[in-house]
PDB file with SEQRES, HELIX, SHEET and CRYST1 records, atoms N, CA, C and O in Angstrom:
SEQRES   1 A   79  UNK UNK UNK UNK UNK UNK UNK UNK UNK UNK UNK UNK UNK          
SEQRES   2 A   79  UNK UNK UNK UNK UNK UNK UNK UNK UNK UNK UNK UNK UNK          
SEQRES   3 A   79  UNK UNK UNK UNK UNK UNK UNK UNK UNK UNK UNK UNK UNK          
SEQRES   4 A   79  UNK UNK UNK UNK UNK UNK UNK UNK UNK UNK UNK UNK UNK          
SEQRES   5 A   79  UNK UNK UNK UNK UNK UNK UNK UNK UNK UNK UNK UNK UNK          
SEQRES   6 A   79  UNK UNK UNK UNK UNK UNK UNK UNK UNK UNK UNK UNK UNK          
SEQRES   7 A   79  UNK                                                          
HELIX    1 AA1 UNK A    2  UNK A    6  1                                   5    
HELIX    2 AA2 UNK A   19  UNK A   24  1                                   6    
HELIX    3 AA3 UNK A   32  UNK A   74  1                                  43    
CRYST1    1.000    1.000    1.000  90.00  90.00  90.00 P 1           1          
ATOM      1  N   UNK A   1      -4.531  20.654  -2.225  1.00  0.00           N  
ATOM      2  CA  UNK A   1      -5.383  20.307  -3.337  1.00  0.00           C  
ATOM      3  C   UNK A   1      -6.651  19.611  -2.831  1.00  0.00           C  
ATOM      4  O   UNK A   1      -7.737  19.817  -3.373  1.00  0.00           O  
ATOM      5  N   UNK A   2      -6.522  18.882  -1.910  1.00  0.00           N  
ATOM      6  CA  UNK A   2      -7.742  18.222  -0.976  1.00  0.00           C  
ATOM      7  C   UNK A   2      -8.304  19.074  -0.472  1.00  0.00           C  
ATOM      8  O   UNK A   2      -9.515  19.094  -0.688  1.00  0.00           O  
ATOM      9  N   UNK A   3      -7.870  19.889   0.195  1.00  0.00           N  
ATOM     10  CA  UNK A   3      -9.513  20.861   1.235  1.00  0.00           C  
ATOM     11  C   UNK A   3      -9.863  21.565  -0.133  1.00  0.00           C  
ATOM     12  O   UNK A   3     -11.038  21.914  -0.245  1.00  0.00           O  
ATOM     13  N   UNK A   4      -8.761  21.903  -1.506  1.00  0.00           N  
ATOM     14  CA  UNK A   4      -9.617  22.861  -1.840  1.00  0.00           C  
ATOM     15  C   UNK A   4     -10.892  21.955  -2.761  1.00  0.00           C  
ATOM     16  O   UNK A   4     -11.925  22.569  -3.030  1.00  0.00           O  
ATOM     17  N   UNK A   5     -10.786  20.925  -3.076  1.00  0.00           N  
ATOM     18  CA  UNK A   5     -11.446  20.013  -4.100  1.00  0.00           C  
ATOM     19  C   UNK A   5     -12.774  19.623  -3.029  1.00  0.00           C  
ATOM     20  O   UNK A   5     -13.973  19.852  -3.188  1.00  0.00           O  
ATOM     21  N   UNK A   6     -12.054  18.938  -1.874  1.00  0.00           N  
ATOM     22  CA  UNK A   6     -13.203  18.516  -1.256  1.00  0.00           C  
ATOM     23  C   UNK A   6     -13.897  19.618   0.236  1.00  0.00           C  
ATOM     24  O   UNK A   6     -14.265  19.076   1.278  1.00  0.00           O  
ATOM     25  N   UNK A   7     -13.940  20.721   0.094  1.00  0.00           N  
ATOM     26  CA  UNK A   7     -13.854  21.547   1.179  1.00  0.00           C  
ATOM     27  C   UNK A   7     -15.091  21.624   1.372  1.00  0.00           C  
ATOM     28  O   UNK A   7     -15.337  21.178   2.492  1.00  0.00           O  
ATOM     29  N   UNK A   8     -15.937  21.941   0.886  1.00  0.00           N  
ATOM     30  CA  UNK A   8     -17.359  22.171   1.133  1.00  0.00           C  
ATOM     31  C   UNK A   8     -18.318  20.688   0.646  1.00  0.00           C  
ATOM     32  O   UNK A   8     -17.953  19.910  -0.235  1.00  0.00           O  
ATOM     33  N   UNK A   9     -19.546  20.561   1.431  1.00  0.00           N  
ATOM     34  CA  UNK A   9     -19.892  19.462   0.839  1.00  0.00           C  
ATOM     35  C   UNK A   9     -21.149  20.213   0.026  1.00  0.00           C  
ATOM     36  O   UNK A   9     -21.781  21.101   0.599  1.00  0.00           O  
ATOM     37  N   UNK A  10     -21.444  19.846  -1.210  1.00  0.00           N  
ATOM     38  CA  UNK A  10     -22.728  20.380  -2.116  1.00  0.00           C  
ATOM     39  C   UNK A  10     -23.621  19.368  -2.419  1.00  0.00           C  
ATOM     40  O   UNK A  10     -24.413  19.599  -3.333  1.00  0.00           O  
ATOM     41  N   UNK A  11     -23.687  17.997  -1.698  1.00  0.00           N  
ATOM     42  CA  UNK A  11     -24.842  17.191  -2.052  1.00  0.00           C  
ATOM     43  C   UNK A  11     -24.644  15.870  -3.100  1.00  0.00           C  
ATOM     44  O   UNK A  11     -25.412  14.925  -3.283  1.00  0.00           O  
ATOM     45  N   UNK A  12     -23.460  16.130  -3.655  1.00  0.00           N  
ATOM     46  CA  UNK A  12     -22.857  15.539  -4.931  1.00  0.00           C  
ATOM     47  C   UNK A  12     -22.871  14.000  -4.690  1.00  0.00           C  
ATOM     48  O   UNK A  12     -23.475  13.667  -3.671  1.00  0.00           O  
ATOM     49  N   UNK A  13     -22.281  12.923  -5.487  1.00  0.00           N  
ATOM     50  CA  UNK A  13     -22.165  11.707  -5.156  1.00  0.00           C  
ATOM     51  C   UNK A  13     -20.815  11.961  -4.598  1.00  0.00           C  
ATOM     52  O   UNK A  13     -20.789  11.305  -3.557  1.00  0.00           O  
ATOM     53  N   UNK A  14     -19.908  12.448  -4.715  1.00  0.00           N  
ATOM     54  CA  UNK A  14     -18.705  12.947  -3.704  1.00  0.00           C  
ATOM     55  C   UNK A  14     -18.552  13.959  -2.854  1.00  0.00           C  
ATOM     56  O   UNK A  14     -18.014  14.983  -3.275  1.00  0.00           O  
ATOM     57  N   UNK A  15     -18.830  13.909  -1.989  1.00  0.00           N  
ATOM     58  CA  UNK A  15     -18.877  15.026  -1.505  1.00  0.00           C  
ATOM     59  C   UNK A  15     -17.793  16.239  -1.303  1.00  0.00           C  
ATOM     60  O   UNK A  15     -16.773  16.126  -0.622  1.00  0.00           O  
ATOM     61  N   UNK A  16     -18.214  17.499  -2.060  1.00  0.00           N  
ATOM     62  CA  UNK A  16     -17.740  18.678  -2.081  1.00  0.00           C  
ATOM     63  C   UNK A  16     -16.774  19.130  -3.190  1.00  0.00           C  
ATOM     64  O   UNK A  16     -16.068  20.135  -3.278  1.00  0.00           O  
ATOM     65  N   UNK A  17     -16.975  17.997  -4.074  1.00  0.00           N  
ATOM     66  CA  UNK A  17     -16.639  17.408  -5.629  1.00  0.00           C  
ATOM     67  C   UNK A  17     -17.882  17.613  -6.789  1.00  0.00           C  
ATOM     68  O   UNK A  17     -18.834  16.870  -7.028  1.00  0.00           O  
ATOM     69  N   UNK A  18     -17.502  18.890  -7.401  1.00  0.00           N  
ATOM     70  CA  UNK A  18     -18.535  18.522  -8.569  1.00  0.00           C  
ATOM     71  C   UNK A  18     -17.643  19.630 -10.020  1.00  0.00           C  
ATOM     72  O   UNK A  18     -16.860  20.513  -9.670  1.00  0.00           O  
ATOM     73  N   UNK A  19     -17.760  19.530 -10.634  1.00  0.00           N  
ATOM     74  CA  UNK A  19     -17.733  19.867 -12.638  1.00  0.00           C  
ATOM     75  C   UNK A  19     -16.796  21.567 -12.184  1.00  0.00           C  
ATOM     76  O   UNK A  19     -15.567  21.498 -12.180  1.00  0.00           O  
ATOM     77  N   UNK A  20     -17.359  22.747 -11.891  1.00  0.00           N  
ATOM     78  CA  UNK A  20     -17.046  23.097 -11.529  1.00  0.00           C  
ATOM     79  C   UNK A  20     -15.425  23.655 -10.643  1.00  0.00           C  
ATOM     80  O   UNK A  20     -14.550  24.440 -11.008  1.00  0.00           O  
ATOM     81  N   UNK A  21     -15.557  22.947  -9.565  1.00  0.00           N  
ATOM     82  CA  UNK A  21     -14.466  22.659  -8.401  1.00  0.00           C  
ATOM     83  C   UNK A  21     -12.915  22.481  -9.477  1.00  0.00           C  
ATOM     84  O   UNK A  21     -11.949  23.220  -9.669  1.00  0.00           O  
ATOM     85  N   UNK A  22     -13.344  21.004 -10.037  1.00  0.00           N  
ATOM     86  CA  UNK A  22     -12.469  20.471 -11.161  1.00  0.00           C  
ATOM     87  C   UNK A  22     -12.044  21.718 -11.933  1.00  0.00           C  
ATOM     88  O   UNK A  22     -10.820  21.849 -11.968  1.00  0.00           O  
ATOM     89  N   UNK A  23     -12.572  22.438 -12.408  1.00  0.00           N  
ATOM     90  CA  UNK A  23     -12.097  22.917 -13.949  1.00  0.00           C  
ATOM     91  C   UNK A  23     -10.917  24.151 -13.101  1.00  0.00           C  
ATOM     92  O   UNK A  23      -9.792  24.559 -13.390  1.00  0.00           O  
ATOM     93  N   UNK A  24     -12.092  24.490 -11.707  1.00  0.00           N  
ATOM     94  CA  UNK A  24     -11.096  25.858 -11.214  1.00  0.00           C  
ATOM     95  C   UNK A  24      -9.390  25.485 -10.522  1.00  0.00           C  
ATOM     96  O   UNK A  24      -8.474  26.276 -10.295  1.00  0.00           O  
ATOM     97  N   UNK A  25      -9.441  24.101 -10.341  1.00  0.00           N  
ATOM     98  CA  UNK A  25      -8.573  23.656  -9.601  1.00  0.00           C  
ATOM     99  C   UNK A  25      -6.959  24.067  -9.619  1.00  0.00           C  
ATOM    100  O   UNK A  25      -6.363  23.711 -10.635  1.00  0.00           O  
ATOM    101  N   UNK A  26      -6.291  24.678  -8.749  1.00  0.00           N  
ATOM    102  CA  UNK A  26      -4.583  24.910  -9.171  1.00  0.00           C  
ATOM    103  C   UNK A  26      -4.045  23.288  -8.998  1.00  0.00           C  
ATOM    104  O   UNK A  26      -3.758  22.768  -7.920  1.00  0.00           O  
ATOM    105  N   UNK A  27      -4.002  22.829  -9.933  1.00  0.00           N  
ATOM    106  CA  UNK A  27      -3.221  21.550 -10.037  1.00  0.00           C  
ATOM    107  C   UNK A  27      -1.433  21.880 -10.339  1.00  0.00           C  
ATOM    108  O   UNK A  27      -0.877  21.968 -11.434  1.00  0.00           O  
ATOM    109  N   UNK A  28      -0.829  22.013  -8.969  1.00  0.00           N  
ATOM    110  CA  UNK A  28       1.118  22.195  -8.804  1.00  0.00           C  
ATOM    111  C   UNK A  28       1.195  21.450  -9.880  1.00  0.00           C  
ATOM    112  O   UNK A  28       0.448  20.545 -10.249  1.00  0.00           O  
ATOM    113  N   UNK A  29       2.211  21.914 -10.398  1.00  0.00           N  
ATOM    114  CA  UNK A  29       3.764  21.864 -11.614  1.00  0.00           C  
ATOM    115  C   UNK A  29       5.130  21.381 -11.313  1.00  0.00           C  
ATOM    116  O   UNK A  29       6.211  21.966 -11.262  1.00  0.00           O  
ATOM    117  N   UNK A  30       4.683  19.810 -11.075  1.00  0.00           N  
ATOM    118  CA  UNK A  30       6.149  19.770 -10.570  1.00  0.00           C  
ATOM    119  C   UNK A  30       6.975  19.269 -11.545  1.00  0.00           C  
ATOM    120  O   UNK A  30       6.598  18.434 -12.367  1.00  0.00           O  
ATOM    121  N   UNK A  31       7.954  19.679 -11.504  1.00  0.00           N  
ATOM    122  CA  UNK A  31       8.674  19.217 -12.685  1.00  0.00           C  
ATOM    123  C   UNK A  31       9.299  17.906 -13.126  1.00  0.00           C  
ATOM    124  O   UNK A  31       9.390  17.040 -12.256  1.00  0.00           O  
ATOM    125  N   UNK A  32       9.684  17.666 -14.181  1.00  0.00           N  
ATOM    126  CA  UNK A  32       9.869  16.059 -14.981  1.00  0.00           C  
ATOM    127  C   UNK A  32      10.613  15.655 -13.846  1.00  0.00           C  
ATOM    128  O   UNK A  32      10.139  14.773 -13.129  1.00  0.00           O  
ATOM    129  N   UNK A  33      11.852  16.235 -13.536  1.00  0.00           N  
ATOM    130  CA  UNK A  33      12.688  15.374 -12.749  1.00  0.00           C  
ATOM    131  C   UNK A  33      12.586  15.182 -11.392  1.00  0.00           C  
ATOM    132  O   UNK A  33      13.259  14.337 -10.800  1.00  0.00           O  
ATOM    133  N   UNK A  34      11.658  16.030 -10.771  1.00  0.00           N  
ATOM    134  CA  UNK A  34      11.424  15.642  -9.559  1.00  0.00           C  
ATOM    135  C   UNK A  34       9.994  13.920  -9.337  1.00  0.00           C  
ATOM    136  O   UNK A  34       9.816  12.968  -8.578  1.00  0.00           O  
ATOM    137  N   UNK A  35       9.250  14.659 -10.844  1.00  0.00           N  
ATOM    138  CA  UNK A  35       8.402  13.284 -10.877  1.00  0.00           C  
ATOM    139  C   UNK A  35       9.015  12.031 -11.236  1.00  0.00           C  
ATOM    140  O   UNK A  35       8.433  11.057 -10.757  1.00  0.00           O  
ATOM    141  N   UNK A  36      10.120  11.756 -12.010  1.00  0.00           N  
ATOM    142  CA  UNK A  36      10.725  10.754 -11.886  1.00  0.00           C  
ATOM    143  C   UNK A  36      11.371  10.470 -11.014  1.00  0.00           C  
ATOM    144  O   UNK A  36      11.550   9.253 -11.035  1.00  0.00           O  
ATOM    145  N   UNK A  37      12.108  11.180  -9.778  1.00  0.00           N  
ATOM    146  CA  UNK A  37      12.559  10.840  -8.887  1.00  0.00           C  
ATOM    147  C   UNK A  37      11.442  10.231  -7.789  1.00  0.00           C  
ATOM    148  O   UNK A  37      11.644   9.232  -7.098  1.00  0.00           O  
ATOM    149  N   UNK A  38      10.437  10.903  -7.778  1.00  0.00           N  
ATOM    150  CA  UNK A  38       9.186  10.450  -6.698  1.00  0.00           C  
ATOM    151  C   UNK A  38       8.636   9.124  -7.646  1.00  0.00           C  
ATOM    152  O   UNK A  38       7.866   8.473  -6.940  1.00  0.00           O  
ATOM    153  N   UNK A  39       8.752   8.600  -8.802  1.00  0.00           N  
ATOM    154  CA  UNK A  39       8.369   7.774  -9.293  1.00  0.00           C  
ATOM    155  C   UNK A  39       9.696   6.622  -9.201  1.00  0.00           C  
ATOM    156  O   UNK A  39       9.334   5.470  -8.963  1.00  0.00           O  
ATOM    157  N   UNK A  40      10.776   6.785  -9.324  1.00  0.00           N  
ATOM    158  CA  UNK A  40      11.818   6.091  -8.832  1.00  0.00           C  
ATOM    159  C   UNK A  40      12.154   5.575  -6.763  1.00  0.00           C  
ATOM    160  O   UNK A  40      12.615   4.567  -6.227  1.00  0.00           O  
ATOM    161  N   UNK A  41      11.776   6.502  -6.390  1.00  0.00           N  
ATOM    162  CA  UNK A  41      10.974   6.205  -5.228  1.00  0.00           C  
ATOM    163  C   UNK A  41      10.761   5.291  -4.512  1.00  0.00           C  
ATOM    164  O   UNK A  41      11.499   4.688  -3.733  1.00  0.00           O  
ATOM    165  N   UNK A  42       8.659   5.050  -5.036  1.00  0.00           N  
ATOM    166  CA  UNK A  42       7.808   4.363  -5.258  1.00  0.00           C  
ATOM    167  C   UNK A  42       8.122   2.913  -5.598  1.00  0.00           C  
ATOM    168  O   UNK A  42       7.927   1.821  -5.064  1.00  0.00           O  
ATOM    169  N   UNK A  43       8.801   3.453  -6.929  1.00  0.00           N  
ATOM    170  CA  UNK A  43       9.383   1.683  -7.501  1.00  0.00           C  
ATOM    171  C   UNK A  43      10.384   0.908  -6.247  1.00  0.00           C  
ATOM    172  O   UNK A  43      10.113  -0.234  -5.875  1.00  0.00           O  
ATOM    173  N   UNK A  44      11.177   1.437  -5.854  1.00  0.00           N  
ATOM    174  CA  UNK A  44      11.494   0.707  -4.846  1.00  0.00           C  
ATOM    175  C   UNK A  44      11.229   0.425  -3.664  1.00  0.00           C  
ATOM    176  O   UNK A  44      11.705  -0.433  -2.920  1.00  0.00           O  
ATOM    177  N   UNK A  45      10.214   1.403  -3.468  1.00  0.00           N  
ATOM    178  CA  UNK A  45       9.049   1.024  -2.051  1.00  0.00           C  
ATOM    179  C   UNK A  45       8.473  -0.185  -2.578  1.00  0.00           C  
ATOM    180  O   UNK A  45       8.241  -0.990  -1.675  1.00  0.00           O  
ATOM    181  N   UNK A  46       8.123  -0.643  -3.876  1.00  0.00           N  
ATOM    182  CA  UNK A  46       7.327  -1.533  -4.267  1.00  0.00           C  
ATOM    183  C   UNK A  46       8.153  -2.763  -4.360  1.00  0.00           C  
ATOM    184  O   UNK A  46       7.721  -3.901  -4.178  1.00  0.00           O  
ATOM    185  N   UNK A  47       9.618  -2.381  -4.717  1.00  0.00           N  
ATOM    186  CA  UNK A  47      10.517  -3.514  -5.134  1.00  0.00           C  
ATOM    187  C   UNK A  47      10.729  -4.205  -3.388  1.00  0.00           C  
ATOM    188  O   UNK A  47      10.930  -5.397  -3.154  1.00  0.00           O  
ATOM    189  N   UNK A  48      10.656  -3.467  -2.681  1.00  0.00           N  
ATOM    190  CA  UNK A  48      11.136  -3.710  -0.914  1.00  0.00           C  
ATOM    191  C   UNK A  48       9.396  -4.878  -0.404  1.00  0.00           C  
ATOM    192  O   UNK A  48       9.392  -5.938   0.222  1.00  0.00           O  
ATOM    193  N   UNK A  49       8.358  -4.219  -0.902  1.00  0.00           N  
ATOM    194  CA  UNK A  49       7.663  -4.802  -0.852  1.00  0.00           C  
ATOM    195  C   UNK A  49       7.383  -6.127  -1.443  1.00  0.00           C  
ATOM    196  O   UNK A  49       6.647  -6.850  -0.772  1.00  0.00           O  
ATOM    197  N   UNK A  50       7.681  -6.439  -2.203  1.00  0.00           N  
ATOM    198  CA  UNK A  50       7.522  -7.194  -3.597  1.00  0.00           C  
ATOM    199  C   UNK A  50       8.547  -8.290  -2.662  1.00  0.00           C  
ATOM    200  O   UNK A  50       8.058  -9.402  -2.463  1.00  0.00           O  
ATOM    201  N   UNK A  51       9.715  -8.061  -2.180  1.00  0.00           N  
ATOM    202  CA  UNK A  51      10.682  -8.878  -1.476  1.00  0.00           C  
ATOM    203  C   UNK A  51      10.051  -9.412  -0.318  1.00  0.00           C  
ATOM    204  O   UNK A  51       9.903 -10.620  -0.131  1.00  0.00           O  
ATOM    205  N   UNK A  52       9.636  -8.410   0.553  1.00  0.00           N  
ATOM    206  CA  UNK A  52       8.951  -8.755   1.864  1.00  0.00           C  
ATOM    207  C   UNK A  52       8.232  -9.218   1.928  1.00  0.00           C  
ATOM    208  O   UNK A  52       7.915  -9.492   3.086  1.00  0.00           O  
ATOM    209  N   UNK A  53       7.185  -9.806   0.657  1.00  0.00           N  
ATOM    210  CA  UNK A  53       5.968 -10.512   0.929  1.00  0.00           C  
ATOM    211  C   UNK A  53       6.194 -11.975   0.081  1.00  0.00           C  
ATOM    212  O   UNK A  53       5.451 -12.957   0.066  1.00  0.00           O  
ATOM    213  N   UNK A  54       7.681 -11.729  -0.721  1.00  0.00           N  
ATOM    214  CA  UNK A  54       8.042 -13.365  -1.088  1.00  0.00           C  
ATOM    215  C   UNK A  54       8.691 -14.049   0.412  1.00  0.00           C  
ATOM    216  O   UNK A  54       8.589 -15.240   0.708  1.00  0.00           O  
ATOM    217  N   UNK A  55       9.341 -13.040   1.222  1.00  0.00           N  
ATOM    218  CA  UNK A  55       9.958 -13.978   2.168  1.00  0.00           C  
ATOM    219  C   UNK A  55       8.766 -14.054   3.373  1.00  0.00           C  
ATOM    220  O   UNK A  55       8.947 -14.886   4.261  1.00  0.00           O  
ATOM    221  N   UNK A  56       8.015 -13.529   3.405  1.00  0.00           N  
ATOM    222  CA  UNK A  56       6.493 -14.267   4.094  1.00  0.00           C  
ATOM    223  C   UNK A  56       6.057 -15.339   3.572  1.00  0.00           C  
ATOM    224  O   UNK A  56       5.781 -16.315   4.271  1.00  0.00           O  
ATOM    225  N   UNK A  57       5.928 -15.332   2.301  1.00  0.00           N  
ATOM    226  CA  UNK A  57       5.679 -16.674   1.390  1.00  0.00           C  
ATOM    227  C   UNK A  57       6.208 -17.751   2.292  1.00  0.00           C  
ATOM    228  O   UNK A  57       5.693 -18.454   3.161  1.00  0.00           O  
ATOM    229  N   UNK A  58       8.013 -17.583   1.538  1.00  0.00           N  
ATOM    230  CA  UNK A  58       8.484 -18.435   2.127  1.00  0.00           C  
ATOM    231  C   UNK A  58       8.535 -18.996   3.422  1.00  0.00           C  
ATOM    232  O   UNK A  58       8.432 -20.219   3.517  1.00  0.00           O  
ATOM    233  N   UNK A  59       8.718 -18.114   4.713  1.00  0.00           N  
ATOM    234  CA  UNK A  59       8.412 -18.377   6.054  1.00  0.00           C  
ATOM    235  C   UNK A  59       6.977 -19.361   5.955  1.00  0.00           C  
ATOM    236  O   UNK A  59       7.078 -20.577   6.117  1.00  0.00           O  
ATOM    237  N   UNK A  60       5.986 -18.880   5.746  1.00  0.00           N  
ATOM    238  CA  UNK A  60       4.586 -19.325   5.757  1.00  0.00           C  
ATOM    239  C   UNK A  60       4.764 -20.858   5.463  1.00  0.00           C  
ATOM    240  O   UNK A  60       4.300 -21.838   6.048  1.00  0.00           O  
ATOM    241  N   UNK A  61       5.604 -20.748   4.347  1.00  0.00           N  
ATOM    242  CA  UNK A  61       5.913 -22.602   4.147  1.00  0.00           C  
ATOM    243  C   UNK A  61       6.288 -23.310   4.767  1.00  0.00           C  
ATOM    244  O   UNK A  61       5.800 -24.433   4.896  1.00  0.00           O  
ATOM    245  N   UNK A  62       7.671 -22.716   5.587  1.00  0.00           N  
ATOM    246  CA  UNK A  62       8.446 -23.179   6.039  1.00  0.00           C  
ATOM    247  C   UNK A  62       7.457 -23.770   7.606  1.00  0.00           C  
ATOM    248  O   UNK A  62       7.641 -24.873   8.119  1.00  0.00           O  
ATOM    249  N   UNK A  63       6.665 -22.958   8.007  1.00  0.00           N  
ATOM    250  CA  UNK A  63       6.177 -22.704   9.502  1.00  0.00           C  
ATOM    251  C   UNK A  63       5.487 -24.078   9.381  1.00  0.00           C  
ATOM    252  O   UNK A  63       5.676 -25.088  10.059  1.00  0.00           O  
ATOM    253  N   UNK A  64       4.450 -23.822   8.125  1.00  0.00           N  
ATOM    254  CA  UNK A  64       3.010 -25.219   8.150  1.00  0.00           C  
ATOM    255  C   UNK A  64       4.215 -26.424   8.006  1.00  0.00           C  
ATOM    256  O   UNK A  64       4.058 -27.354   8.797  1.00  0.00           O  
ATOM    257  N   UNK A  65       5.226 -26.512   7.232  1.00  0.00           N  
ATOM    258  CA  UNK A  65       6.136 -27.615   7.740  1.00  0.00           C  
ATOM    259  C   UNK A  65       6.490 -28.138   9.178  1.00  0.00           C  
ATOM    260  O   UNK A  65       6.590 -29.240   9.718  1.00  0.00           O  
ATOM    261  N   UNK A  66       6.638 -26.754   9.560  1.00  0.00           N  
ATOM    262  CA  UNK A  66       7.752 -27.226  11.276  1.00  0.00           C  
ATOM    263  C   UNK A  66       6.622 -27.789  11.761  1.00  0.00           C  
ATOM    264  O   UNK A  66       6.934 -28.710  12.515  1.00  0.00           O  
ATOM    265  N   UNK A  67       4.807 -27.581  11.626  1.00  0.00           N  
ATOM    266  CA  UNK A  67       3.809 -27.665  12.538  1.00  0.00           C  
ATOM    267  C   UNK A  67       3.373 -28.982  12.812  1.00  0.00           C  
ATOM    268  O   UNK A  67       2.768 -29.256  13.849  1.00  0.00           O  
ATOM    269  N   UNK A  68       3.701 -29.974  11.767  1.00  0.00           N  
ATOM    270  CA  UNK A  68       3.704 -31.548  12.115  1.00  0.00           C  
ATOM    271  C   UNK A  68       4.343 -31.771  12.901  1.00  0.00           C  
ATOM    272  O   UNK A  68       3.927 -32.350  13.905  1.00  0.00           O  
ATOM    273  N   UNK A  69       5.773 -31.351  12.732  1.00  0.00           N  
ATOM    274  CA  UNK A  69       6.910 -32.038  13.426  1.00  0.00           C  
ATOM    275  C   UNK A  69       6.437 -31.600  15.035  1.00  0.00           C  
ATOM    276  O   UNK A  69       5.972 -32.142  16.038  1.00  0.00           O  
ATOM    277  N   UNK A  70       6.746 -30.661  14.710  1.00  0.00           N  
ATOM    278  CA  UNK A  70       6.297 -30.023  16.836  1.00  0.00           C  
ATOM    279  C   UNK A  70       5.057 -30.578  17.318  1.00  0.00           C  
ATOM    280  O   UNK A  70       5.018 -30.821  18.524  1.00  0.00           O  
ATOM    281  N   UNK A  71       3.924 -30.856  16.549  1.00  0.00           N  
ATOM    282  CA  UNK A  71       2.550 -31.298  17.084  1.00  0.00           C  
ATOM    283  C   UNK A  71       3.187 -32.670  17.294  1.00  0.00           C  
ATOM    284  O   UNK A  71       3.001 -33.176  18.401  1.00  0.00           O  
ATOM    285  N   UNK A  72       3.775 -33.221  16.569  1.00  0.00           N  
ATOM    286  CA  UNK A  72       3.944 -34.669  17.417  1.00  0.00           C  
ATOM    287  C   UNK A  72       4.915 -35.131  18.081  1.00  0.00           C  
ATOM    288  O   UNK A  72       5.025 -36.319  18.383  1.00  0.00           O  
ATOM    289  N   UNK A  73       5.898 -34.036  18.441  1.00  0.00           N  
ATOM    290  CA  UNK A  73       6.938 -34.001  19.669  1.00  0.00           C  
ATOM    291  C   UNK A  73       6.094 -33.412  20.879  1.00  0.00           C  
ATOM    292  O   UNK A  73       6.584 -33.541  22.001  1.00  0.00           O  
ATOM    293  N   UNK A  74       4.987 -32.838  20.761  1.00  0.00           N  
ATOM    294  CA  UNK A  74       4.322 -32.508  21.739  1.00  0.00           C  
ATOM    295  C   UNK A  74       3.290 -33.261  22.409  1.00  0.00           C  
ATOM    296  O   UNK A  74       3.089 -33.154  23.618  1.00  0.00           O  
ATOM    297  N   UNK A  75       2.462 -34.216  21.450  1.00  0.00           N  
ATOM    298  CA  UNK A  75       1.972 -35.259  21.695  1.00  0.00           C  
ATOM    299  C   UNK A  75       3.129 -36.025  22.369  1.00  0.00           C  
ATOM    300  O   UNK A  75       2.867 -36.748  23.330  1.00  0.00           O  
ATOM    301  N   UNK A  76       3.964 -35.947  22.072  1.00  0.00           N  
ATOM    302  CA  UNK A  76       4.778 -37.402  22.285  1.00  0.00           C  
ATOM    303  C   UNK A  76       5.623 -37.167  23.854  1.00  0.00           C  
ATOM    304  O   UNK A  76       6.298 -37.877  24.599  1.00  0.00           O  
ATOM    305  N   UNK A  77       5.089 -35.584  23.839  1.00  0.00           N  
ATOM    306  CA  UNK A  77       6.144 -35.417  25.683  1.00  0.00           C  
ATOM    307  C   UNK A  77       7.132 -35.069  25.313  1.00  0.00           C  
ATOM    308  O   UNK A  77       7.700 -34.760  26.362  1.00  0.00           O  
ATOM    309  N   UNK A  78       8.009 -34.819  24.282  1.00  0.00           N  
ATOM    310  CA  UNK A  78       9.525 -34.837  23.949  1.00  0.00           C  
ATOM    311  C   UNK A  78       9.787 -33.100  24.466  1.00  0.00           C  
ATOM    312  O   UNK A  78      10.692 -32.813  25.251  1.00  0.00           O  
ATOM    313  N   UNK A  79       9.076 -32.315  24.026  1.00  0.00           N  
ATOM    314  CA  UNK A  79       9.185 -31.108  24.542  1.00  0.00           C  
ATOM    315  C   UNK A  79       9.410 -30.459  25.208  1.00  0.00           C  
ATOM    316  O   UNK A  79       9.207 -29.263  24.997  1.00  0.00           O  
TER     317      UNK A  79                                                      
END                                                                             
């Protein structure tokens, strides 16, 4: 669907995109249940994400905490 939309460039503010291109386009038919499955998917690529960037959160907190403690066991020689 990409080379055929954007295949040629004609000058356009997109290039190789114009009024035309659009209307002739074979836009695939995929069917309900395969789009809910690729949309069921997604959601849990997002839900995995959504997890992975609370427990960065959390780490992130946890780290600027440990960074007193170690800066002044390191000052202090204890290290």
């Amino acid at each position: 669907m990409r080379e055929e939309l954007l295949g040629q460039t004609t000058g356009t503010a997109i290039p190789g995109l114009n009024g035309e291109k659009i209307k002739n386009a074979q836009i695939p038919n995929i069917p309900v249940l395969e789009q809910r499955r690729i949309v069921a998917e997604l959601d849990a690529l997002q839900e995995q994400v959504d997890t992975l960037k609370h427990l960065q959160s959390k780490t992130a907190v946890e780290l600027d905490a440990l960074l007193p403690a170690i800066l002044d066991r390191a000052f202090k020689g204890e290290l």
